[in-house]
Structures are given as structure tokens and as C-alpha cells.
ZADO-1210 file (C-alpha; in nm, 4 decimals, padded with zeros to 6 digits):
<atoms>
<atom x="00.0000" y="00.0000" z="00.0000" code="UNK" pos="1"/>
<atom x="00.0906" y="00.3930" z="-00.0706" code="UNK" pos="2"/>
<atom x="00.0124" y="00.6576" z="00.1568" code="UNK" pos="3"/>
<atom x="00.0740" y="01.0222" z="00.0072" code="UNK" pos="4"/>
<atom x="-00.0127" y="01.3469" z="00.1815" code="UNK" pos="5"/>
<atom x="-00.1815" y="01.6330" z="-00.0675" code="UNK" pos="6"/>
<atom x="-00.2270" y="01.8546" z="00.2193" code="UNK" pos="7"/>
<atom x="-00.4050" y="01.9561" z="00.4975" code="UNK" pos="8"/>
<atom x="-00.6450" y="01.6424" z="00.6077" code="UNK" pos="9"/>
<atom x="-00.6000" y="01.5027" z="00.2980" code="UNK" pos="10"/>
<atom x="-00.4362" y="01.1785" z="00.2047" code="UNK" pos="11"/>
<atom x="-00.4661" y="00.9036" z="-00.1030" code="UNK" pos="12"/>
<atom x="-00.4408" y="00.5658" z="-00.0254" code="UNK" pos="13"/>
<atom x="-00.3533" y="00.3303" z="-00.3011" code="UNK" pos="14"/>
<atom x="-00.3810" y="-00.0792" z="-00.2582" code="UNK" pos="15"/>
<atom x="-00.4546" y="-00.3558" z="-00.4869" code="UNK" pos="16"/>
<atom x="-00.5831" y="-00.1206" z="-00.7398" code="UNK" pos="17"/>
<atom x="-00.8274" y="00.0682" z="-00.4863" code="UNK" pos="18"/>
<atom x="-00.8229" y="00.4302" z="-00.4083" code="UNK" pos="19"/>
<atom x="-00.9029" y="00.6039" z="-00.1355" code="UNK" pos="20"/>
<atom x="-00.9309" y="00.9423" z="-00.0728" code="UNK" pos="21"/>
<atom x="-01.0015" y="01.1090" z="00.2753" code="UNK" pos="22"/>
<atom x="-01.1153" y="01.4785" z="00.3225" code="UNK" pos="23"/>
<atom x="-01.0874" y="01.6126" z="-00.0402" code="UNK" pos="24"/>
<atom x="-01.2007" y="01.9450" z="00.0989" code="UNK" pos="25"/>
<atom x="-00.8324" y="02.0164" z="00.2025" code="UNK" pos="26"/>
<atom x="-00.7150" y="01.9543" z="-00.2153" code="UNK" pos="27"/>
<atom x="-00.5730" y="02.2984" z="-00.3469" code="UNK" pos="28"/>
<atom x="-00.8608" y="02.3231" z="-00.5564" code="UNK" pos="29"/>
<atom x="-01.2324" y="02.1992" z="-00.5609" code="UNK" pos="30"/>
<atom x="-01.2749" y="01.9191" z="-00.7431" code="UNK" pos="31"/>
<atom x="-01.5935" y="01.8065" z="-00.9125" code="UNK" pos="32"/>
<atom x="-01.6724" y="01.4849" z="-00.9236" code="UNK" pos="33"/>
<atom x="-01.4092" y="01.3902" z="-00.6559" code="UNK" pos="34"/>
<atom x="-01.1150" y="01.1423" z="-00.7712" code="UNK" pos="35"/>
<atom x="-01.1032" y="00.7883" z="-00.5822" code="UNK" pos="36"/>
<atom x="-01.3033" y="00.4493" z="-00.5118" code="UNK" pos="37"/>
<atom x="-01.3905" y="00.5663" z="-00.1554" code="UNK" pos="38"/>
<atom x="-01.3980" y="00.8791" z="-00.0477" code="UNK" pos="39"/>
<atom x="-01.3864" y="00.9721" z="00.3710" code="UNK" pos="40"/>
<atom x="-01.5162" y="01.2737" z="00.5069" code="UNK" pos="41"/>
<atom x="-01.4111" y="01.4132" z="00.8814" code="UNK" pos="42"/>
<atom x="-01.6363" y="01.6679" z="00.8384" code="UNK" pos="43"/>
<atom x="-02.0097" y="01.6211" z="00.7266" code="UNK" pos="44"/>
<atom x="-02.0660" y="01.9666" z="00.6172" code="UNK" pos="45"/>
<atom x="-01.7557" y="01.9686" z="00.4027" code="UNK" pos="46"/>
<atom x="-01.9306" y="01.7223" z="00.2122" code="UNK" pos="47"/>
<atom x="-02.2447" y="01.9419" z="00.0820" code="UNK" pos="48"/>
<atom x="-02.1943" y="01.9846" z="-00.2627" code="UNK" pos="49"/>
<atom x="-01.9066" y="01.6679" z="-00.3217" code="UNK" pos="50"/>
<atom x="-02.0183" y="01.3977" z="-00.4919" code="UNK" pos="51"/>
<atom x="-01.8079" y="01.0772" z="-00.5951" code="UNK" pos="52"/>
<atom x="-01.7218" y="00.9737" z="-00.9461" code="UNK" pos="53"/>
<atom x="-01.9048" y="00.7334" z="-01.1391" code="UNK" pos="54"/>
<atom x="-01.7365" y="00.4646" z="-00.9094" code="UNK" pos="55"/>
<atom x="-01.6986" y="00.6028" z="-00.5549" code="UNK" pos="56"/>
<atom x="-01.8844" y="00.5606" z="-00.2788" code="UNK" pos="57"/>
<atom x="-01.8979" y="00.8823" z="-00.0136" code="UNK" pos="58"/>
<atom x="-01.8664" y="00.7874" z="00.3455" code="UNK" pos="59"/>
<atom x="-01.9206" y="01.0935" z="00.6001" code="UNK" pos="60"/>
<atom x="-02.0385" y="00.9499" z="00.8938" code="UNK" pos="61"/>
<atom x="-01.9722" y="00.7166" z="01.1815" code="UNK" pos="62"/>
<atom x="-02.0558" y="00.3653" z="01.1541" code="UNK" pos="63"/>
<atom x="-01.9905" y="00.0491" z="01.0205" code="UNK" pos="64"/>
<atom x="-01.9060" y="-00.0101" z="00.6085" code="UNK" pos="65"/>
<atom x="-01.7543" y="-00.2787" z="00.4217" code="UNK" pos="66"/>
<atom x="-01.6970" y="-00.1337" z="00.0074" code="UNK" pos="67"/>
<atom x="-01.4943" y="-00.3584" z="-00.2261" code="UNK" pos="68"/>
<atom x="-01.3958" y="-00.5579" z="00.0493" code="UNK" pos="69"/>
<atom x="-01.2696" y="-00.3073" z="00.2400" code="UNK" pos="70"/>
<atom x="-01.4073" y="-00.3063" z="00.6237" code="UNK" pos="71"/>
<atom x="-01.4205" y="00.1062" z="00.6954" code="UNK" pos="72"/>
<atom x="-01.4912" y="00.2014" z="01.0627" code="UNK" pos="73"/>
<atom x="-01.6116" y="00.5794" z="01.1549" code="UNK" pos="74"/>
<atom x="-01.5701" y="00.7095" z="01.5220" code="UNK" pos="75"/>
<atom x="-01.7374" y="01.0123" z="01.5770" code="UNK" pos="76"/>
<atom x="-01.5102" y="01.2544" z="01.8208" code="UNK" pos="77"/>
<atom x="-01.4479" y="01.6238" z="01.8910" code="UNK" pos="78"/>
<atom x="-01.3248" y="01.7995" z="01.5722" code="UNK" pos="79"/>
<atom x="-01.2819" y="02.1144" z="01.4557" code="UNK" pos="80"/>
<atom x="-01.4450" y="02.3075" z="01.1789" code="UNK" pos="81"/>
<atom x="-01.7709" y="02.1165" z="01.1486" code="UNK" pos="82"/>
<atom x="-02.1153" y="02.1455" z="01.2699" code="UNK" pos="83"/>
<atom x="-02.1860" y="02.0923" z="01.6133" code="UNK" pos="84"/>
<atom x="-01.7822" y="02.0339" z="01.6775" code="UNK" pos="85"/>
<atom x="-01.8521" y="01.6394" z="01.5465" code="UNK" pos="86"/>
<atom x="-01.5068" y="01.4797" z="01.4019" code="UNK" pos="87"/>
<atom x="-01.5201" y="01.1345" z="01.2337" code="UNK" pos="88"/>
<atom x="-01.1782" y="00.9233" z="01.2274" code="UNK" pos="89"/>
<atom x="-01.1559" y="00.6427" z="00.9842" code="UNK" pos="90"/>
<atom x="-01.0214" y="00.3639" z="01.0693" code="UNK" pos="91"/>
<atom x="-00.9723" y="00.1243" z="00.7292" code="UNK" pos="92"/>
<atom x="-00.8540" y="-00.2351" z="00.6500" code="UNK" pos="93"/>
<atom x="-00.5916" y="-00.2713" z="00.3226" code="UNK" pos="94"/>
<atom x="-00.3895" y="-00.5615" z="00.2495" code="UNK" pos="95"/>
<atom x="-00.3470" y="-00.6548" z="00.5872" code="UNK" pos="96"/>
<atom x="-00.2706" y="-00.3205" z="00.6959" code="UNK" pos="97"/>
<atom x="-00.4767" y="-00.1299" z="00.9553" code="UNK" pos="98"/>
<atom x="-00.4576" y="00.2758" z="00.8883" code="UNK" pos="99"/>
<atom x="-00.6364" y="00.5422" z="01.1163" code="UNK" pos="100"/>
<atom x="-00.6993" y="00.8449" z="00.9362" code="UNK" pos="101"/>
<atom x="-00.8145" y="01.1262" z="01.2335" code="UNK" pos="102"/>
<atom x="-00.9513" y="01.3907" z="01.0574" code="UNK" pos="103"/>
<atom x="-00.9181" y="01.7370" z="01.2243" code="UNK" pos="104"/>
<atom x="-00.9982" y="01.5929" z="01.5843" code="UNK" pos="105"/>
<atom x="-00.8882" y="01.8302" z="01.8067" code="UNK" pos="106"/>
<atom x="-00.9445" y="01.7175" z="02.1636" code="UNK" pos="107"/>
<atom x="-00.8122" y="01.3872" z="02.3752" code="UNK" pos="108"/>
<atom x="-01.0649" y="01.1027" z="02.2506" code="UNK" pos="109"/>
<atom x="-01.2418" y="00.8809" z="02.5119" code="UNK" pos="110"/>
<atom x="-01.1919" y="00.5380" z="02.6315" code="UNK" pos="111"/>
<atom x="-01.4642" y="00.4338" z="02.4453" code="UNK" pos="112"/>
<atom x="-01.3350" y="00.6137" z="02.1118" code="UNK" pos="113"/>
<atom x="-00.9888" y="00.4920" z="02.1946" code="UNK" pos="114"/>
<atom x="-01.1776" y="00.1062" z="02.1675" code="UNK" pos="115"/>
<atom x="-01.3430" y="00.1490" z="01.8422" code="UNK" pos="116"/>
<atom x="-01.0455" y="00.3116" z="01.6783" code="UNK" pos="117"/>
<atom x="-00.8438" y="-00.0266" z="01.8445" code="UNK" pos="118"/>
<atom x="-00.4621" y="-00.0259" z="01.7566" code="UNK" pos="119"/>
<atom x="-00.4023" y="00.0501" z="01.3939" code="UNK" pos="120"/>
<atom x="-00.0908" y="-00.0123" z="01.2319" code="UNK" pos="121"/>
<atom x="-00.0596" y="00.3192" z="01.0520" code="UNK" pos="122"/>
<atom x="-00.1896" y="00.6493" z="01.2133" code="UNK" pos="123"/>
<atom x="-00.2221" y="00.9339" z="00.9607" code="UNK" pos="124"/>
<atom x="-00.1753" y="01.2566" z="01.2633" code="UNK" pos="125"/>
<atom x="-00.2890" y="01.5705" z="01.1056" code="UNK" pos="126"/>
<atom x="-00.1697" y="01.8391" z="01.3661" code="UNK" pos="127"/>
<atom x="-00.2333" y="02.2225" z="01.4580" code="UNK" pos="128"/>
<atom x="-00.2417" y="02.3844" z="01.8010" code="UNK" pos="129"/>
<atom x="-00.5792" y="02.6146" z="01.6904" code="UNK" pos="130"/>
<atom x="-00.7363" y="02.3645" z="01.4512" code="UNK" pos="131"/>
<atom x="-00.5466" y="02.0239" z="01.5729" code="UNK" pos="132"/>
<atom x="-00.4236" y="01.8445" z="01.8776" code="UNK" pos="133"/>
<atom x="-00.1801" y="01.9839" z="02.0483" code="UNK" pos="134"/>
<atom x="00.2355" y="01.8411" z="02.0906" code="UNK" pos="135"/>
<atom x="00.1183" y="01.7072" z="02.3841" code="UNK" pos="136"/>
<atom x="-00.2280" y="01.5473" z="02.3002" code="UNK" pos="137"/>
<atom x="-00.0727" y="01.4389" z="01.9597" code="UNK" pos="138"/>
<atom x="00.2115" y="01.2076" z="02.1958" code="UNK" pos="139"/>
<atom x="-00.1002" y="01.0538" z="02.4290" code="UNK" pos="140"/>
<atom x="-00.3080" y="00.9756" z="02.1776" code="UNK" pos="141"/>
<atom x="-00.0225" y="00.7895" z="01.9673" code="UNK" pos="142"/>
<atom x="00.0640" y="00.6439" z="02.2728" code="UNK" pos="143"/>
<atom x="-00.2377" y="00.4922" z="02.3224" code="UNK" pos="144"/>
<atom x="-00.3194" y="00.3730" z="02.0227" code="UNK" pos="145"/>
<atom x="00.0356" y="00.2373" z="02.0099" code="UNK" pos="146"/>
<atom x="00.0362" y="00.2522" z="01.5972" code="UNK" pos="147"/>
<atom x="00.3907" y="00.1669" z="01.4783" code="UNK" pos="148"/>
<atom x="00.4331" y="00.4348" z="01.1785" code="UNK" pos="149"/>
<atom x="00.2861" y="00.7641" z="01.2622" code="UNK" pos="150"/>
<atom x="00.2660" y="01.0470" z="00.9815" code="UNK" pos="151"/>
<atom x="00.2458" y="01.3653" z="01.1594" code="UNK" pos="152"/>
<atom x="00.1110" y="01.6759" z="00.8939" code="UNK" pos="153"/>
<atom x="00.0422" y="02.0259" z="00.9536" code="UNK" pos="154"/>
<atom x="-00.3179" y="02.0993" z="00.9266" code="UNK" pos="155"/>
<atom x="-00.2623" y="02.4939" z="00.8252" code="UNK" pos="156"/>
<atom x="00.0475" y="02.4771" z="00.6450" code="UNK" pos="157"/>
<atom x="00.3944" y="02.6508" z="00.7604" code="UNK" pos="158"/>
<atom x="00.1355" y="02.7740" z="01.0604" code="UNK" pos="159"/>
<atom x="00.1450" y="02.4416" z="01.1683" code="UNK" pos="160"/>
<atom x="00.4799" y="02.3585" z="01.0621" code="UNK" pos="161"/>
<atom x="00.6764" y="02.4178" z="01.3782" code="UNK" pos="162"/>
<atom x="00.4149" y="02.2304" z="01.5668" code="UNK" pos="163"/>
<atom x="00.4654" y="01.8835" z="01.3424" code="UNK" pos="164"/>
<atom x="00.8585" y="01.9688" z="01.3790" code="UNK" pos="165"/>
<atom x="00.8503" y="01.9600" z="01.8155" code="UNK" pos="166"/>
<atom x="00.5959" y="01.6697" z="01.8012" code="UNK" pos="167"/>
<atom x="00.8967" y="01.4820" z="01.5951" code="UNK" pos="168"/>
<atom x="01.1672" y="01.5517" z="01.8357" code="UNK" pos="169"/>
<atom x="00.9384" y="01.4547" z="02.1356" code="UNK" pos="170"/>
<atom x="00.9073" y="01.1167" z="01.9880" code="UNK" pos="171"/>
<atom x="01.2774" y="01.1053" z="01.9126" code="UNK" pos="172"/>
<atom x="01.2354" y="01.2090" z="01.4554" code="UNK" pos="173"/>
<atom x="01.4400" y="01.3811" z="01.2569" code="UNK" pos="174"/>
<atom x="01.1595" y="01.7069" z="01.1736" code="UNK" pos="175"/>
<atom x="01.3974" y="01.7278" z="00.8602" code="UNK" pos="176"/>
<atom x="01.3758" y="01.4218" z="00.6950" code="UNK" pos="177"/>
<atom x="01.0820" y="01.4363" z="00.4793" code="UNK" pos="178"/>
<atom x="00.9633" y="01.1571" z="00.2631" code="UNK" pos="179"/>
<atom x="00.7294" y="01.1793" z="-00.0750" code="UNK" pos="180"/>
<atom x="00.5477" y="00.8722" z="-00.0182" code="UNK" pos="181"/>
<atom x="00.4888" y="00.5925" z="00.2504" code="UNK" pos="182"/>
<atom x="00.4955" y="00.2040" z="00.1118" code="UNK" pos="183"/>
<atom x="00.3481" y="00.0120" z="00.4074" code="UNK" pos="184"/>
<atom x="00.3530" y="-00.4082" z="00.4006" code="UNK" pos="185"/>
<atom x="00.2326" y="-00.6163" z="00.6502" code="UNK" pos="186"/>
<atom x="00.6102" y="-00.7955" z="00.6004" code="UNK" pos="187"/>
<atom x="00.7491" y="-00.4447" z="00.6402" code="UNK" pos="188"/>
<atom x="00.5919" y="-00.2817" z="00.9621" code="UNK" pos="189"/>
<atom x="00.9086" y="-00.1997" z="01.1911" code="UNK" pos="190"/>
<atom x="00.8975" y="-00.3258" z="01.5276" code="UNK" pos="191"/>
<atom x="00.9311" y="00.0263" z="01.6895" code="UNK" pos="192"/>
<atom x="00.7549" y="00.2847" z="01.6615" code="UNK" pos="193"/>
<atom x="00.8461" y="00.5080" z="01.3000" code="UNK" pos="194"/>
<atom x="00.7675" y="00.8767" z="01.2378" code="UNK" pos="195"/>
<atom x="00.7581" y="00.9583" z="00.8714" code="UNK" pos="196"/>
<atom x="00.7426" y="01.2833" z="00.7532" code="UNK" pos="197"/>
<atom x="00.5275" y="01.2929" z="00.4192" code="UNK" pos="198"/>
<atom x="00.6031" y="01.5847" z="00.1722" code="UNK" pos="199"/>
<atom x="00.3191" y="01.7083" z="00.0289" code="UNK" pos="200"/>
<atom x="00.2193" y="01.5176" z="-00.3396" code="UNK" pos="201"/>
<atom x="00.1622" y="01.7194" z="-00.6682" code="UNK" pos="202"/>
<atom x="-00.1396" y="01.5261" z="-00.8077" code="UNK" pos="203"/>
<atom x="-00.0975" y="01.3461" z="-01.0960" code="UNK" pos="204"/>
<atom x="-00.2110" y="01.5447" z="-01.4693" code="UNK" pos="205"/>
<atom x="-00.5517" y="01.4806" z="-01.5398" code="UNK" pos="206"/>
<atom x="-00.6532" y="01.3174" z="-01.1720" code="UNK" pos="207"/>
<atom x="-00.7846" y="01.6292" z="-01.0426" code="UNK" pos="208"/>
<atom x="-01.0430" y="01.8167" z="-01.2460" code="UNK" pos="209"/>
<atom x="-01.1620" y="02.1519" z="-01.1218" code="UNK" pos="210"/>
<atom x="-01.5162" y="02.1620" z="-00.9808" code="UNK" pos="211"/>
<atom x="-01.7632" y="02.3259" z="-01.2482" code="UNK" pos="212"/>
<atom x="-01.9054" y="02.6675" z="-01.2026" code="UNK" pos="213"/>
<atom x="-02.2118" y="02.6645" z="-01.0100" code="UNK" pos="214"/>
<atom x="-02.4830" y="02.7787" z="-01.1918" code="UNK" pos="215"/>
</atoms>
């Protein structure tokens, strides 16, 4: 599986020919219909107005889903930016690889939150101090979900930047080393715990088509 960042909250997952795309409302521009086989939404009220391609399916709520064999969990939490406060963090089953995608949650989750997420393999951290976790409530929460690769990314942009680059050194990364993608294996998962820094991915020419005007 590939992991690449394209900003903000959102990532593209690529497995076995499958493509997922979480939080599109983050892409540098508004896309229209949205790129992916599944497509995850943090925020519900991002969604109004998004629709998925001929082939995706739009999850933006908590619950239970299996699509192309893919078991998708969503734990509502504390987030910020939507309506009502109401995050929703993905968790998501690919080639034997467990990844957590958090959204913007922005608060410590609860015991009963920290169940249902469970203890992912991969934990995809988007971070801000205003619109994020904190340093501190980044470490906990990775600490508790005891993930073994962690990719910390700043929510607003060089904002955020210095906040990602402390919440490295607390765990003991390099802030500097910066990677364009993340390959994840079920053969490969280290046996400590890895912080990889993702650098943020120019969508390929022709994935991406700009929303049309609204009328």
C-alpha cells in the first residue's frame, strides 16, 4: 500500500488497485466529481456539494461499512471546523494493513473512542495547536493507540509547521527528513515505533479536475 499526503487532512491511499481518498475538501482546488473508489469525510458539512465519481462511494459518517472488500470504521469525536464540533476518524482495512486516518480531531478522545479506533498499524496525525491536537495530546493519543508508523502533517500549512517539527523531536524524529510517499507491508511494519514525515504530493495530470461553475 501507498500513503501520500496532498495537504491539509488530505491523504490518497492506493492498494490492490483501490483508491481512497479522505477529506478532499483540504485539495488545493475543488474538485468536481471527486477522484477515488472511496472517499472519507471528517467533516459532514464539508461534504455538501461533493459527490463521488461514477465509481466512488462517499462515506461521512460514523458507523460500520464494508466497500470492495474493504471493512471502513467511523468514530465520531471532537473535531474542529464542522457542525456541532462532530469529528469522524476512519479507521480502514488494506492488504493486511490497519490505517487510522483522524480527521481534524482536536481534543483527547475517550476510552470508548480509543476502543473502536483499536490499535491501527498506521496512524495518519494531522496536527495544529488552533485547529489540531496539540504536541502534547498528539504524543497521548499515539501512545495509546500504540500505531507503529505515525505520519504527523500540519493541518494549516507553515502555521502548523513548527508544531509537526517539536511533536517529531518529542518522539525522538528527525523534523527534517521528509519523505514523498509511505509504502506500508504487513512484512514491512518496523517493530518500533516510526515517524515519517510525508512531503506534500503534486497530483498526478488529469486526476484532479476543477469543480464546475455553479450555476
Amino acid at each position: 500500500m501507498d500513503i501520500s499526503w496532498l495537504g491539509g487532512s488530505c491523504f490518497r491511499l492506493h492498494a490492490s488497485g483501490l483508491q481512497i481518498l479522505t477529506d478532499p475538501f483540504d485539495l488545493p482546488l475543488p474538485v468536481s466529481p471527486l477522484p477515488g473508489d472511496i472517499v472519507t469525510l471528517s467533516r459532514r458539512a464539508a461534504g455538501e456539494g461533493l459527490a463521488g465519481g461514477r465509481a466512488a462511494r462517499v462515506i461521512d459518517g460514523p458507523g460500520e461499512y464494508e466497500i470492495r472488500g474493504v471493512p471502513i470504521t467511523g468514530i465520531a469525536t471532537s473535531g474542529s471546523g464542522a457542525v456541532g464540533g462532530r469529528n469522524v476518524a476512519y479507521t480502514m482495512g488494506l492488504d493486511g494493513v490497519t490505517v487510522c486516518h483522524l480527521g481534524r480531531v482536536d481534543q483527547p478522545v475517550t476510552a470508548s473512542q480509543l476502543q473502536e479506533i483499536g490499535s491501527p498499524d498506521v496512524l495518519l496525525l494531522p496536527i495544529g495547536e488552533h485547529t489540531g491536537l496539540s504536541v502534547t495530546q498528539a504524543a497521548q493519543l499515539t501512545s495509546q493507540l500504540e500505531a507503529r508508523l505515525l505520519a504527523p502533517v500540519p493541518l494549516r500549512g507553515e502555521a502548523d509547521e513548527a508544531v509537526v517539527e517539536r511533536f517529531c523531536r518529542e518522539l525522538g524524529a528527525d523534523p527534517a527528513n521528509f519523505s514523498p510517499r509511505l509504502t506500508v507491508s504487513t512484512s514491512g511494519l518496523p517493530a518500533q515505533v516510526q515517524v515519517v514525515r510525508l512531503s506534500p504530493a503534486v497530483p498526478p495530470a488529469g486526476s484532479l479536475r476543477p469543480a464546475a461553475p455553479s450555476e
